[in-house]
N, C-alpha and C positions, 0 to 999 in steps of 0.2 A: 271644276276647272274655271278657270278666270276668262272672263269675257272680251277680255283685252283686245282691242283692236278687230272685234267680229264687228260685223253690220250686215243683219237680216234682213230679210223683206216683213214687213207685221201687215194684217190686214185691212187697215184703213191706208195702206199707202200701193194695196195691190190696183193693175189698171182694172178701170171699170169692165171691160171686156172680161177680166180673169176673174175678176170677183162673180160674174152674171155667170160664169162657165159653172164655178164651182158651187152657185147656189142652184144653178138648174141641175146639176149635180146629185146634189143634196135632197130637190124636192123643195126647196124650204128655204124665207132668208137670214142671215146670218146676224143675227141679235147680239153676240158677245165674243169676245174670241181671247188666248190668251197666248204668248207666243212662246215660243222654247229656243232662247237666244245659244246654247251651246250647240257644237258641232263644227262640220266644216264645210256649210253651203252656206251663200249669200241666199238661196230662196226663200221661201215663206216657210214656216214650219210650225202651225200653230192649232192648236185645240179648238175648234167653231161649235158655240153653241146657238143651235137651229130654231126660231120660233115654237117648234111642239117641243121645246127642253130636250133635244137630243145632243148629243156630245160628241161630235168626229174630231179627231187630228186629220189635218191635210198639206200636206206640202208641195211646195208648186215652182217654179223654175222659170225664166224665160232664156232664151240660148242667146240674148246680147247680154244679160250677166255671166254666164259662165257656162259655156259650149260644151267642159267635160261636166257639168252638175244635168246638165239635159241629159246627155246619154247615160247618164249615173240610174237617173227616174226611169228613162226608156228602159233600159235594161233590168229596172225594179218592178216597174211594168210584166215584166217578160215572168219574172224569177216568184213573185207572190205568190201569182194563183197554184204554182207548185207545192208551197207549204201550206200541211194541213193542220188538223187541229192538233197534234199530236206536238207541236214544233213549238215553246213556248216564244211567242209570237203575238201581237194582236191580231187580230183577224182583219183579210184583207177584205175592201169592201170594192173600189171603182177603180179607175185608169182615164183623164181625157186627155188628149191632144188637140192644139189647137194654134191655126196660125194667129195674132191677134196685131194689129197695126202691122203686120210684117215684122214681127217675132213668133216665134215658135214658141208654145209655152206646156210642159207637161205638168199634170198633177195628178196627183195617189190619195186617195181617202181610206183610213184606216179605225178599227173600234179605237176609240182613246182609251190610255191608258189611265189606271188611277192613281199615278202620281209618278213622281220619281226615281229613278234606280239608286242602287248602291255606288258612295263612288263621292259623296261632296258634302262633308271628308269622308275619307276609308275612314271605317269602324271595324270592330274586329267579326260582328256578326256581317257589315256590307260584305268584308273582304270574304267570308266564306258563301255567303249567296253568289256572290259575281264569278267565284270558282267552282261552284255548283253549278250557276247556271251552261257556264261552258263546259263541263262536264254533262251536263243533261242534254245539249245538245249535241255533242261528240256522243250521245249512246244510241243516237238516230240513227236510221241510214239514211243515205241522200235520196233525194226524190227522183226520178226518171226524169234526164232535160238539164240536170244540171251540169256545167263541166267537170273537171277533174284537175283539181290543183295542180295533181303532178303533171297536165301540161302548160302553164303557166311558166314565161321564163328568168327569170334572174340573173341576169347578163351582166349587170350592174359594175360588180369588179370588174368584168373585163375590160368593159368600159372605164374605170379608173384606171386601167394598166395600161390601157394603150393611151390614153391622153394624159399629158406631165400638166395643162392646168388641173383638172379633176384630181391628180394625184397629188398636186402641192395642197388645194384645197382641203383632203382629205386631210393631208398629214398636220396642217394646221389647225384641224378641227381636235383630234385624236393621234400621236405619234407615235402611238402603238400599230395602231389602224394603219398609218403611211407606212410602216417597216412590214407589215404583216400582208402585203395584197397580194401578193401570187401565193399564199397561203391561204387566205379569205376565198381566191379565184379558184383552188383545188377544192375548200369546203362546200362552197356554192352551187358548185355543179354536179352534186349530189342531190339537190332538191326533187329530180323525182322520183328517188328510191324513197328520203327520208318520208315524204310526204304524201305516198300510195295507200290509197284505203275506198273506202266504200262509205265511210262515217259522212254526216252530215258535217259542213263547216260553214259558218257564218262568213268570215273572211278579211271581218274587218270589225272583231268585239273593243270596243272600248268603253270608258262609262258613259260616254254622251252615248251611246249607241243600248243603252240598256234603260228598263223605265218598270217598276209595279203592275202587274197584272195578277187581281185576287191572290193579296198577299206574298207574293213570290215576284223574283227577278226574271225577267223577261227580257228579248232584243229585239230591236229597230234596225231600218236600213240592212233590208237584203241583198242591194246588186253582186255583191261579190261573191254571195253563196257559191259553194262548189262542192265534189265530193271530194275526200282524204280520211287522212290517220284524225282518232277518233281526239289526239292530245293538242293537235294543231293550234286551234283556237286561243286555247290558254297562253303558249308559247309567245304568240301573238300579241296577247293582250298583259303581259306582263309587264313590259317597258313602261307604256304608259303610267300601271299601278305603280310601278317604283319610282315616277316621278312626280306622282301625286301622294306619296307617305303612305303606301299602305305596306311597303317593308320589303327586307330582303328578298330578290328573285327566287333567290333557290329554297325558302322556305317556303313562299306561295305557292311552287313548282309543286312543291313535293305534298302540299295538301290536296291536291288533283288527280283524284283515283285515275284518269290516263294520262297524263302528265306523268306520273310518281312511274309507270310501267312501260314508257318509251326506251327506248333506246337511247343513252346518251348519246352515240355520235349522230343519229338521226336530229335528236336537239339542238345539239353544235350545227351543224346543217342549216337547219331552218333559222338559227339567229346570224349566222352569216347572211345568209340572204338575205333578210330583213331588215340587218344594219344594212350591207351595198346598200339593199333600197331607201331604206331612210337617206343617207347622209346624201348619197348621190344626187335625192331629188332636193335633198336643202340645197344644194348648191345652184338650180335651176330656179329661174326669176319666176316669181309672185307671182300666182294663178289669179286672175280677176276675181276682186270682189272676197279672195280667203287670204290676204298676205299672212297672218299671224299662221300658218298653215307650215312653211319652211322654220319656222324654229321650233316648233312642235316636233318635223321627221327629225329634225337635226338633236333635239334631245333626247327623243327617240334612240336615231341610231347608235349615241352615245352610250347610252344605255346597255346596248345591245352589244358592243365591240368590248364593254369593260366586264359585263357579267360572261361574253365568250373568252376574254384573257383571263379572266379568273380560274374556269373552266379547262381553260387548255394551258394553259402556265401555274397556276395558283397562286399569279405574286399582284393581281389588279384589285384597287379597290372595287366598289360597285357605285360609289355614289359620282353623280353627271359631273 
């Protein structure tokens, strides 16, 4: 993914307070570091290698850059030490909090990973690891503590159908999508039958969200974990692939031993919701510190209204 308009925090530029937190931390002080500028937090997010040659990721937050990236950490915080080894995952290692100048600052230390995921470009081996990997994680069960997607809510359309700006927005983004909203509003409020299950879900697979652990594809950024249907994930993480070239939705769909065994209208389901929430949140102003953040849902949600008109009409392209 293109870096375009991101701006990290890297570790020569974290305050001295954060850096002393996260080396007392560690045990050890921080000799080299190296940063991991994709994703969608303004925090630090970078590889620290320690005086005895140890090697953590850790990423760090303060809530005057971006108030929801804090609760994002706190609630990753919460969500780790539930995943065991069993969850291809790096292993969780710390948690601090800490007020510093009067900002509130969280950070997570995690094993580093040995190198990058699949995903920059799709290749045709990346594109099957990344659909593996959410297949290996969909054959989990969720851990005790975590919630359950199906009560998460999707209100999204409704919300375009009672407001005529959101709903002109919509229809200038997509005029299929503006013609289609008390249809999208009957689809969507099916999310918690479609999305009932007991499986593990990550909640938020993307490829900045995936990274190399002993040879295999592995995921990062747990706050959204939750429990559901075992195909979730992929559903999910398909928009994004088809805006990065790794190919037709419904062919990646269907390479997903649970994907390939859903239910199609449960499917149609979950991408209605998904688009509402994409497009919806593109229209809402630039979260501090992630603007490149609203054209992302918005290509997204695109994404996601043309592969469900395809699906429920058969006459839409797929491509954004």
């Amino acid at each position: 993914m293109s870096a375009e308009g991101r701006s990290r925090l890297v570790w020569a530029d974290l305050p001295d307070g954060v850096a002393h937190l996260v080396q007392e931390q560690l045990g050890s002080e921080v000799v080299a570091s190296v940063s991991h500028d994709g994703g969608y937090s303004p925090g630090l997010a970078s590889t620290l290698v320690t005086g005895s040659g140890e090697r953590v990721f850790v990423k760090a937050v303060g809530e005057s850059m971006n108030t929801f990236a804090v609760e994002l950490y706190r609630r990753e915080a919460a969500v780790a030490p539930l995943l065991d080894e069993r969850v291809p995952a790096p292993a969780f290692r710390w948690s601090a909090e800490e007020s510093i100048g009067g900002d509130d600052w969280v950070a997570l230390a995690f094993d580093a990973a040995d190198g990058p995921g699949p995903g920059d470009p799709w290749t045709a081996d990346g594109i099957a690891a990344a659909v593996d990997l959410a297949d290996r994680i969909g054959d989990l069960d969720a851990p005790a503590g975590l919630p359950a997607f199906a009560d998460e809510q999707f209100r999204h359309w409704h919300e375009v159908a009672a407001d005529p700006e959101l709903s002109a927005g919509i229809a200038a983004l997509d005029p299929w999508a503006g013609e289609q909203v008390d249809r999208l509003v009957g689809l969507a409020d099916g999310w918690a039958d479609a999305v009932a299950g007991t499986a593990l879900v990550h909640g938020d697979l993307r490829a900045d969200n995936m990274v190399t652990l002993a040879g295999t594809a592995a995921a990062v950024d747990w706050p959204s974990a939750v429990s559901g249907a075992p195909w979730v994930d992929l559903v999910c993480l398909l928009p994004s692939m088809v805006l990065e070239g790794a190919g037709e939705a419904e062919e990646l769909l269907a390479m997903s031993r649970h994907a390939a065994a859903a239910d199609a209208e449960a499917v149609n389901v979950v991408l209605a919701a998904i688009a509402g929430y994409f497009l919806h949140s593109s229209l809402q102003p630039p979260p501090p510190g992630i603007p490149h953040v609203r054209r992302f849902q918005r290509d997204q949600g695109l994404v996601c209204t043309r592969w469900l008109g395809n699906r429920l009409d058969g006459t839409r392209t797929l491509e954004p």
